[in-house]
Biopython code that builds the backbone (N, CA, C, O; Angstrom):
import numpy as np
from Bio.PDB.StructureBuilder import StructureBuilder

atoms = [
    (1, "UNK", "N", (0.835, -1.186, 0.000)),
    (1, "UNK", "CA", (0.000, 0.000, 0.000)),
    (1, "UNK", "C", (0.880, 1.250, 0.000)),
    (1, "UNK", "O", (1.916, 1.270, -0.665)),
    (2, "UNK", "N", (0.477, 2.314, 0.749)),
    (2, "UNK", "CA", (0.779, 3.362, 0.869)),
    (2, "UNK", "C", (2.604, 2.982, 1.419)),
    (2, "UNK", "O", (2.970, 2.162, 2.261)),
    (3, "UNK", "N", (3.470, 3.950, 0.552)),
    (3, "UNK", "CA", (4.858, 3.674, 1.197)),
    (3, "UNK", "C", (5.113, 5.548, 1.933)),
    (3, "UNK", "O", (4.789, 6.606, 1.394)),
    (4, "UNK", "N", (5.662, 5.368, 3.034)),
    (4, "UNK", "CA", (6.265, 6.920, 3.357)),
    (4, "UNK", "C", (8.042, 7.159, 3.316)),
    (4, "UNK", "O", (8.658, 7.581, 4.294)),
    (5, "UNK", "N", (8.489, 6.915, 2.418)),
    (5, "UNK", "CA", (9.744, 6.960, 2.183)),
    (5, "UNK", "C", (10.274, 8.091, 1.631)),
    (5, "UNK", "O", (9.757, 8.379, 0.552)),
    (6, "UNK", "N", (11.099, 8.800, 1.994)),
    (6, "UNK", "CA", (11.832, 10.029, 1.088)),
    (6, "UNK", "C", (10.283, 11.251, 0.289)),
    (6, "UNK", "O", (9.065, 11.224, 0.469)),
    (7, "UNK", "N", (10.737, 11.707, -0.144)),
    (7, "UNK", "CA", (9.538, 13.000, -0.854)),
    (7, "UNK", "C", (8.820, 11.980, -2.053)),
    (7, "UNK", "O", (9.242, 11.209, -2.915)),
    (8, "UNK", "N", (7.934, 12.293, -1.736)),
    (8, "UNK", "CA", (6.546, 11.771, -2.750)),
    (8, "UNK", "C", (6.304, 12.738, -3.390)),
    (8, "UNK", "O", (6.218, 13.914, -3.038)),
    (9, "UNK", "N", (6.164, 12.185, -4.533)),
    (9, "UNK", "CA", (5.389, 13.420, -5.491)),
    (9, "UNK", "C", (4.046, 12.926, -5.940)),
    (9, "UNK", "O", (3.645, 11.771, -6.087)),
    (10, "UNK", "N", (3.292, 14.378, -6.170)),
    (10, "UNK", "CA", (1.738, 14.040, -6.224)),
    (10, "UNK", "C", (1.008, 13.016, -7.578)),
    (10, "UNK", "O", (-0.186, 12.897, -7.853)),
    (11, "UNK", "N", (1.942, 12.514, -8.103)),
    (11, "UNK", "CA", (1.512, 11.294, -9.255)),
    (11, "UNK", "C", (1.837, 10.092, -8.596)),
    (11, "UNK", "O", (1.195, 9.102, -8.948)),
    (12, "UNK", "N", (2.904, 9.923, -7.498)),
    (12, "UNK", "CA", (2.805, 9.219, -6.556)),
    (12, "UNK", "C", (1.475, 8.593, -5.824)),
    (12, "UNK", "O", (0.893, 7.510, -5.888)),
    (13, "UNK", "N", (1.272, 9.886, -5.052)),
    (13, "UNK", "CA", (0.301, 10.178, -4.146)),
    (13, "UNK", "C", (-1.305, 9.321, -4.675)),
    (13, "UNK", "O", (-2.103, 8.531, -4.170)),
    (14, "UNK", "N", (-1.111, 10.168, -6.174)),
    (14, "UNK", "CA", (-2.489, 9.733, -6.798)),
    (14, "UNK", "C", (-2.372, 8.307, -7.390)),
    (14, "UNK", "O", (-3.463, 7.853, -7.734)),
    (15, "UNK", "N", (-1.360, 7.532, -7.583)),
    (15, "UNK", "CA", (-1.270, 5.963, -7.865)),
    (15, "UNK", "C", (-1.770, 5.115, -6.702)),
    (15, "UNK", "O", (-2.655, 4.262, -6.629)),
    (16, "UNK", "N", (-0.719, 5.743, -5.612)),
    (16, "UNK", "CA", (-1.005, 4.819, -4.515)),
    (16, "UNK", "C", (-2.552, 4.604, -4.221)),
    (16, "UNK", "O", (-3.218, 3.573, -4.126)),
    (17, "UNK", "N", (-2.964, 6.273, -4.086)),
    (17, "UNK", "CA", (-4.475, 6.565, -3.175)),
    (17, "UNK", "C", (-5.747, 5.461, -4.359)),
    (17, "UNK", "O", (-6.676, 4.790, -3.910)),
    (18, "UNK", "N", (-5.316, 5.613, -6.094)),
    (18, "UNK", "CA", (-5.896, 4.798, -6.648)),
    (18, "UNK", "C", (-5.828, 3.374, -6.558)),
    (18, "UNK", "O", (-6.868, 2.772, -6.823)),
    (19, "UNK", "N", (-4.486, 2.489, -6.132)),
    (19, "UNK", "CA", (-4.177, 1.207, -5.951)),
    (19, "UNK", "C", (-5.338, 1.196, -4.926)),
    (19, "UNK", "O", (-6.441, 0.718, -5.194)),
    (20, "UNK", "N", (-4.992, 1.802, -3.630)),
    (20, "UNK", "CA", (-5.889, 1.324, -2.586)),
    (20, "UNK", "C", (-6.881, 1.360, -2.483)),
    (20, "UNK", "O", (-7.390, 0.675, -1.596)),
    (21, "UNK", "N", (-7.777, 2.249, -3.403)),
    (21, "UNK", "CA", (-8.875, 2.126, -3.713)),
    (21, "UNK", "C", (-9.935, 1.327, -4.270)),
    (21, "UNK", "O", (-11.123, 1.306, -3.947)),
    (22, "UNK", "N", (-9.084, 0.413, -5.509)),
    (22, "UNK", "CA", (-8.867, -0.507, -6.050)),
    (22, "UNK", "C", (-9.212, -1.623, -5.094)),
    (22, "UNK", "O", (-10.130, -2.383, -5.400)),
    (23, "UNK", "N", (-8.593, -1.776, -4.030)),
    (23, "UNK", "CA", (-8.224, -3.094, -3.427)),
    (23, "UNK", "C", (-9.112, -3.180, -2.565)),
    (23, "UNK", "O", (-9.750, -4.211, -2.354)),
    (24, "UNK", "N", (-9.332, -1.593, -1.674)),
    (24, "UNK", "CA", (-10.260, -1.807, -0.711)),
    (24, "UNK", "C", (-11.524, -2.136, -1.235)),
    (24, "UNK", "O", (-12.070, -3.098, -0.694)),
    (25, "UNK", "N", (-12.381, -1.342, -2.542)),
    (25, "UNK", "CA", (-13.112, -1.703, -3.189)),
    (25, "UNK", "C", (-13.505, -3.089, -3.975)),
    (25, "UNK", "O", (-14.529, -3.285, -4.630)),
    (26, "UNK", "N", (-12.207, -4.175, -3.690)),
    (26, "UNK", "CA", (-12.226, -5.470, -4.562)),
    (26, "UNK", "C", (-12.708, -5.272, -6.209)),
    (26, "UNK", "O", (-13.543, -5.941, -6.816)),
    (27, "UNK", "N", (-11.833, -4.043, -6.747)),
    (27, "UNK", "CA", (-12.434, -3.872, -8.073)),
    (27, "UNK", "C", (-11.138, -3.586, -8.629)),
    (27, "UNK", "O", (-10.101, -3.119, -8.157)),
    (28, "UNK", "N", (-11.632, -4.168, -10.229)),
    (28, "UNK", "CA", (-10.588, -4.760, -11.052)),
    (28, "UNK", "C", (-10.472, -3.148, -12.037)),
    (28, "UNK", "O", (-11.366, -2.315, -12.184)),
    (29, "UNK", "N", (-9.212, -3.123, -12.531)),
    (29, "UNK", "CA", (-9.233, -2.058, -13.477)),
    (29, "UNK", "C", (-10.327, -2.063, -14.672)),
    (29, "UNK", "O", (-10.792, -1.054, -15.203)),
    (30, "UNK", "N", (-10.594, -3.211, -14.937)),
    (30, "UNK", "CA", (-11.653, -3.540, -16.162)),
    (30, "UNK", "C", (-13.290, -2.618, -15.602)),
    (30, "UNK", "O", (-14.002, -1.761, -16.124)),
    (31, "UNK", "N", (-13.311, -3.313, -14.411)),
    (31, "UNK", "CA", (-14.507, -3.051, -13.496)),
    (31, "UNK", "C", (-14.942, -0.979, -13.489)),
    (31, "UNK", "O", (-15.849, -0.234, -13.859)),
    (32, "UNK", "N", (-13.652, -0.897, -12.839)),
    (32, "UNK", "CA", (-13.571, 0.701, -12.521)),
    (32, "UNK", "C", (-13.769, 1.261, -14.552)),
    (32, "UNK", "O", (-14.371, 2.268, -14.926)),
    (33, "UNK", "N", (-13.217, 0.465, -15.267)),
    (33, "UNK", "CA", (-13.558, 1.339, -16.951)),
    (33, "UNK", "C", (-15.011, 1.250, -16.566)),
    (33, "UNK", "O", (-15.493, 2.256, -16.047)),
    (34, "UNK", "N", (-15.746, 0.247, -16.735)),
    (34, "UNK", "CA", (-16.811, 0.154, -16.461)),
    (34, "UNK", "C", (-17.792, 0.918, -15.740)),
    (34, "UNK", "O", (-18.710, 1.305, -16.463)),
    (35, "UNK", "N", (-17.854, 1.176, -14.802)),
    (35, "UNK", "CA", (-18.192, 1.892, -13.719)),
    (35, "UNK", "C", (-17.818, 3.571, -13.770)),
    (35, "UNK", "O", (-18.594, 4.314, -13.169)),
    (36, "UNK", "N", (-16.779, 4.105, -14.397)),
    (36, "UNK", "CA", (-16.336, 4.908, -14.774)),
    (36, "UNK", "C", (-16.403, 5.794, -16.273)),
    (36, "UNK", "O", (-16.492, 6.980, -16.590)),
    (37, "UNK", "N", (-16.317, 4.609, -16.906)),
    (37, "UNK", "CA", (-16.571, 5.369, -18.438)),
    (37, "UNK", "C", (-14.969, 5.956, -18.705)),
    (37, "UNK", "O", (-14.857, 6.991, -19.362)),
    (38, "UNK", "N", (-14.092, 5.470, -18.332)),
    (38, "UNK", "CA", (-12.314, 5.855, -18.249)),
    (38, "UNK", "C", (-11.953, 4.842, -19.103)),
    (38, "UNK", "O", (-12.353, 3.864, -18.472)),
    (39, "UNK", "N", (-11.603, 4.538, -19.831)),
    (39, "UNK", "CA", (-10.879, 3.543, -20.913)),
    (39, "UNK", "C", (-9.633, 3.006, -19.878)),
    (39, "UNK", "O", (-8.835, 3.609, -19.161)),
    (40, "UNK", "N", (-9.857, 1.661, -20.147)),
    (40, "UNK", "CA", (-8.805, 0.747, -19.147)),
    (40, "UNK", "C", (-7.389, 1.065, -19.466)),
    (40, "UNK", "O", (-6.441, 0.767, -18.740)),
    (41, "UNK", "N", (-7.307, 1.702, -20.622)),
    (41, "UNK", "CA", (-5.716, 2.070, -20.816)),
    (41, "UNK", "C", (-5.637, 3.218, -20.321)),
    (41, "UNK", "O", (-4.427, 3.178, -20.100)),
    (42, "UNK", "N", (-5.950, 4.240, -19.956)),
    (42, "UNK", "CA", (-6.004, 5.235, -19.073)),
    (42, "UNK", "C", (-5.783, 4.886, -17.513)),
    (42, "UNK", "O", (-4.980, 5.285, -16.669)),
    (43, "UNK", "N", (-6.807, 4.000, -17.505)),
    (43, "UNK", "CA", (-6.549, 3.678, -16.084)),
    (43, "UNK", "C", (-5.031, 2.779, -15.888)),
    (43, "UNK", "O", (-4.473, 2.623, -14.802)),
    (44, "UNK", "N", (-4.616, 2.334, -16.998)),
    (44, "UNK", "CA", (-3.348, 1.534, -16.468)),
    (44, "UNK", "C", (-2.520, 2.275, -16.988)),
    (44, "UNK", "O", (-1.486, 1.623, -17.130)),
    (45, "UNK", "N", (-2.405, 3.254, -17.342)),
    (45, "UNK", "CA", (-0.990, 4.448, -17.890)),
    (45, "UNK", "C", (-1.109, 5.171, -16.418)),
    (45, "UNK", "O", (-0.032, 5.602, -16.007)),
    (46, "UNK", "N", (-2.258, 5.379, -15.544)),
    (46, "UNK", "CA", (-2.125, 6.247, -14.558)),
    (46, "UNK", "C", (-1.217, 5.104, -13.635)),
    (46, "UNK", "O", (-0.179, 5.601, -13.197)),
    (47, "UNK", "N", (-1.433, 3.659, -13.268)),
    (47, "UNK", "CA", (-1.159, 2.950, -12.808)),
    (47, "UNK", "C", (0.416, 2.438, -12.929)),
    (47, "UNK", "O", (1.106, 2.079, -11.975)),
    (48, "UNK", "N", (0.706, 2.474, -13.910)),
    (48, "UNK", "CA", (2.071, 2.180, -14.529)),
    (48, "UNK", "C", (3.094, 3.184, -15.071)),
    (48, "UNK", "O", (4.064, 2.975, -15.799)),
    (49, "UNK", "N", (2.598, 4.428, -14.488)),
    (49, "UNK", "CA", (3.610, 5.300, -14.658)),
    (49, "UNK", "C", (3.749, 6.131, -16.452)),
    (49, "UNK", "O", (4.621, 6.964, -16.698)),
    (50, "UNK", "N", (2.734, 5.676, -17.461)),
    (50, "UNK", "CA", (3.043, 6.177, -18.436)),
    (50, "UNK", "C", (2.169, 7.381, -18.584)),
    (50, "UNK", "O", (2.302, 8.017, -19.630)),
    (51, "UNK", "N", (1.320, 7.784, -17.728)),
    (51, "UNK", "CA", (0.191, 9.217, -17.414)),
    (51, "UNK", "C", (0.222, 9.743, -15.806)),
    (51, "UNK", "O", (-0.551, 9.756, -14.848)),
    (52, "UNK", "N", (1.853, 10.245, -16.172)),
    (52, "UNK", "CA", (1.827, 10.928, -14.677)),
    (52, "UNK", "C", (1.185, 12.012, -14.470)),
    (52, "UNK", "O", (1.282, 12.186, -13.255)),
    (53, "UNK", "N", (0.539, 12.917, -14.943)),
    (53, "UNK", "CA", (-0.643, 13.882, -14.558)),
    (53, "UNK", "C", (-1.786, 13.705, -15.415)),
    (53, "UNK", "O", (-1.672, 14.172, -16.549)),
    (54, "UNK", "N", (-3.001, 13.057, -15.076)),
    (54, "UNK", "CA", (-4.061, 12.517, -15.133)),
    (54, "UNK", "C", (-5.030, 13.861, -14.654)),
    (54, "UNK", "O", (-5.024, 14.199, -13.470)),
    (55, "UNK", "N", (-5.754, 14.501, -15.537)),
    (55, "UNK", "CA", (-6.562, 15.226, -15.631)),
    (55, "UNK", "C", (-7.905, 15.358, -14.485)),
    (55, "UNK", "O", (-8.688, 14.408, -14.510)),
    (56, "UNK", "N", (-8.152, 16.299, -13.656)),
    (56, "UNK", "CA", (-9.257, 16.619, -12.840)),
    (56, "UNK", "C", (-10.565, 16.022, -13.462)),
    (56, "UNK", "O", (-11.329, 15.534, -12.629)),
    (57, "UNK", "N", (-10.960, 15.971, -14.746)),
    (57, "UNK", "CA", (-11.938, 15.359, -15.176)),
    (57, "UNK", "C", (-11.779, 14.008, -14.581)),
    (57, "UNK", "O", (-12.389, 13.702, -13.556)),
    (58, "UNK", "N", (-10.848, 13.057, -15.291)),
    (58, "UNK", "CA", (-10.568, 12.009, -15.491)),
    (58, "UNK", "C", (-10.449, 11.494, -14.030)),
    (58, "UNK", "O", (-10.606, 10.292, -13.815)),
    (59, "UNK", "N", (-10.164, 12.397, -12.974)),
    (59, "UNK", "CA", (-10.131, 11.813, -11.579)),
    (59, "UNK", "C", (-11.268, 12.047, -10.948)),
    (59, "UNK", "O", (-11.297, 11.671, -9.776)),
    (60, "UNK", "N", (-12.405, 12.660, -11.462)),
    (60, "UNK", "CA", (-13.962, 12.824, -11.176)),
    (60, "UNK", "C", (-14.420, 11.546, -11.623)),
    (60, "UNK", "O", (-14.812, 10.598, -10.943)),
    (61, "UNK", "N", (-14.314, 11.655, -12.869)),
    (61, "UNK", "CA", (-14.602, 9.777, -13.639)),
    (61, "UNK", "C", (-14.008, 8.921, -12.477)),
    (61, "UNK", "O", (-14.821, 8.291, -11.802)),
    (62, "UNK", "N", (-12.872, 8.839, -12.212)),
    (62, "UNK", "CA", (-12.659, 7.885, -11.510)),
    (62, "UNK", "C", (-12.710, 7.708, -10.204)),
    (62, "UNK", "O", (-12.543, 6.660, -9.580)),
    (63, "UNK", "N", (-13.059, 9.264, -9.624)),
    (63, "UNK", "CA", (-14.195, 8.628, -8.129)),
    (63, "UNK", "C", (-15.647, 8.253, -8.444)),
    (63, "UNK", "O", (-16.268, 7.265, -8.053)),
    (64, "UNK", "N", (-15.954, 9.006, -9.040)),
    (64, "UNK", "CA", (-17.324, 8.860, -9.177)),
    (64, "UNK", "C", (-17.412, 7.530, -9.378)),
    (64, "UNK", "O", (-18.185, 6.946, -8.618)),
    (65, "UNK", "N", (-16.513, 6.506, -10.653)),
    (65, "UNK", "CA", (-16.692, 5.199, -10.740)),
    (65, "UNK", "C", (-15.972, 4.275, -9.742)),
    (65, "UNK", "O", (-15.806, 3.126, -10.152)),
    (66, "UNK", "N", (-15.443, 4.599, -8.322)),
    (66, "UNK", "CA", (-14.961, 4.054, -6.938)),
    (66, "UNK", "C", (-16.083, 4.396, -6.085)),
    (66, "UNK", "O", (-16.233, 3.657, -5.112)),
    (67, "UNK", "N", (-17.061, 5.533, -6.261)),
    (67, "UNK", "CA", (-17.858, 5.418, -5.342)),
    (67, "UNK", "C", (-17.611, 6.641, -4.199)),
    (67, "UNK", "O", (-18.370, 7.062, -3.326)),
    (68, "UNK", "N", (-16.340, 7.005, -4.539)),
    (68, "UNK", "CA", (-15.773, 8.703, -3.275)),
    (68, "UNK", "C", (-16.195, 9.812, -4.183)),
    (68, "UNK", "O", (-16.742, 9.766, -5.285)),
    (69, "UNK", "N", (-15.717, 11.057, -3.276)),
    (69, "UNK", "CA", (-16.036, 11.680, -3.693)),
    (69, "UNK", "C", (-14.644, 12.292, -4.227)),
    (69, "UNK", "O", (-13.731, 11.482, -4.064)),
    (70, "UNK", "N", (-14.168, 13.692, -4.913)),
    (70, "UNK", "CA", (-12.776, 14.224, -5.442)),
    (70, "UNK", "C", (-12.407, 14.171, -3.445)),
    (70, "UNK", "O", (-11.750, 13.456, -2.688)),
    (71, "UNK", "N", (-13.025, 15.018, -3.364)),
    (71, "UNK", "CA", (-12.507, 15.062, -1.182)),
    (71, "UNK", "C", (-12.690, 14.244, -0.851)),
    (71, "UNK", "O", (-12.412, 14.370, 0.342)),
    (72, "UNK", "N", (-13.159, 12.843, -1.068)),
    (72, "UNK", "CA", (-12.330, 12.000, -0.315)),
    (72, "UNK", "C", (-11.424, 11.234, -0.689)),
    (72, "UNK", "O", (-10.830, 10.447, 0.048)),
    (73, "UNK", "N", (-11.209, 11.413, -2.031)),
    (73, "UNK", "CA", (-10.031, 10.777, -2.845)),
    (73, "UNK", "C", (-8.958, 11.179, -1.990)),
    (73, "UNK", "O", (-8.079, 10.412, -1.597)),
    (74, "UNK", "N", (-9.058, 12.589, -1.665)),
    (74, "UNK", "CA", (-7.394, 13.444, -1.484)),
    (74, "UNK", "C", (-7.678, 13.541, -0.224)),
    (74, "UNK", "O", (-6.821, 14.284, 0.252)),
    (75, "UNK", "N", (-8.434, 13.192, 0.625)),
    (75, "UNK", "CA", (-8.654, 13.576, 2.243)),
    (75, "UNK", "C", (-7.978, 12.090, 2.948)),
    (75, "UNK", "O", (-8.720, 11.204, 3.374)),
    (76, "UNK", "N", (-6.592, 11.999, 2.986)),
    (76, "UNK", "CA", (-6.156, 11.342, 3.557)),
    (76, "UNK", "C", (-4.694, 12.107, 4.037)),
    (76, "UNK", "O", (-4.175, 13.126, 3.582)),
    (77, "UNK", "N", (-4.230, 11.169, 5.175)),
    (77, "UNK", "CA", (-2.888, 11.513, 5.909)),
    (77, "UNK", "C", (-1.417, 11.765, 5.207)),
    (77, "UNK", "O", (-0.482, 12.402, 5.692)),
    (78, "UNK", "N", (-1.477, 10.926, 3.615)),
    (78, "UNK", "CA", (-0.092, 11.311, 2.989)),
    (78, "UNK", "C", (-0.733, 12.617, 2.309)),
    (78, "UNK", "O", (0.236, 13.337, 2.067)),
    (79, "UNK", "N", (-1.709, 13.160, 1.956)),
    (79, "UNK", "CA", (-1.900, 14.164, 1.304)),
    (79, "UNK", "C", (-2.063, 15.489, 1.986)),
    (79, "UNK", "O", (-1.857, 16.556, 1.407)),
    (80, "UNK", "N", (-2.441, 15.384, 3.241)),
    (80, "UNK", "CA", (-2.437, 16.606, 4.618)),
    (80, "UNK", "C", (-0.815, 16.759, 4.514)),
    (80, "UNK", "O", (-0.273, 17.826, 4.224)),
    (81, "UNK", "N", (-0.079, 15.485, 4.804)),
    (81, "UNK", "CA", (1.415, 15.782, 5.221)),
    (81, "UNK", "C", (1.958, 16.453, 3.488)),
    (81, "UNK", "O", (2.750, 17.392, 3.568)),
    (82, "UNK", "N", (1.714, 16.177, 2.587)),
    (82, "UNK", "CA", (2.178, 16.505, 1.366)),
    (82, "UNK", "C", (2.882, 17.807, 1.164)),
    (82, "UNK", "O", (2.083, 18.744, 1.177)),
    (83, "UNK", "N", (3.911, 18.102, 1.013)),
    (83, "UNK", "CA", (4.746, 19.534, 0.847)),
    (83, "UNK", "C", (5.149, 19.285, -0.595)),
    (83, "UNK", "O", (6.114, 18.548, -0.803)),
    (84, "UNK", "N", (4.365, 19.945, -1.810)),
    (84, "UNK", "CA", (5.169, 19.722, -2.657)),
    (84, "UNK", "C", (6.392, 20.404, -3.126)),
    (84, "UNK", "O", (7.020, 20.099, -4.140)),
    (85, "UNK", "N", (6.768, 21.663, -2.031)),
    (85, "UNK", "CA", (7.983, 21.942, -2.119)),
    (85, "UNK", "C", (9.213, 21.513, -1.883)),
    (85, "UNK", "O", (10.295, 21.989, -2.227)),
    (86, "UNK", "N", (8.842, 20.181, -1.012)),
    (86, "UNK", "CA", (9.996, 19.095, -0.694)),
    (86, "UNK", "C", (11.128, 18.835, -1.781)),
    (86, "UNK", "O", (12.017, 18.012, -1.562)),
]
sb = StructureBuilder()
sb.init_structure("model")
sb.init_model(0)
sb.init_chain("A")
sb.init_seg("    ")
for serial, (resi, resn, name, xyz) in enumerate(atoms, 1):
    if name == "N":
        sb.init_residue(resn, " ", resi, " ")
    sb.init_atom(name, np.array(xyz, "f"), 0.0, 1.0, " ", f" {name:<3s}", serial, name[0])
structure = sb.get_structure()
């Protein structure tokens, strides 16, 4: 899950917070296209590092298809601590 090692950066932030979302939800990337309307290659370029800034739309799509809301996507403890001036 979540790692706290050295400075995170916020494409970091937003992989991890999506993995765990993923998991806690027991939903498959296929599932979340589904549910989302996000094309599964989107969702796995955000996942795999080839779409490191993933669009405010596209992260509405993809709470909305997890079921949170944008605030509670980002309303967690690595994102309060987050300095991206680090």
């Amino acid at each position: 899950m979540l790692h706290l090692m050295g400075n995170m950066d916020t494409y970091t932030l937003v992989k991890e917070r999506l993995e765990g979302l993923l998991y806690e939800k027991r939903m498959s990337v296929h599932r979340l296209s589904l549910e989302s309307s996000v094309p599964s290659s989107t969702i796995k370029n955000i996942l795999y590092g080839k779409s490191k800034n993933p669009g405010i739309v596209t992260l509405k799509m993809l709470c909305d298809g997890l079921g949170v809301t944008v605030t509670e996507f980002f309303d967690t403890e690595e994102f309060r601590k987050f300095d991206p001036d680090l």
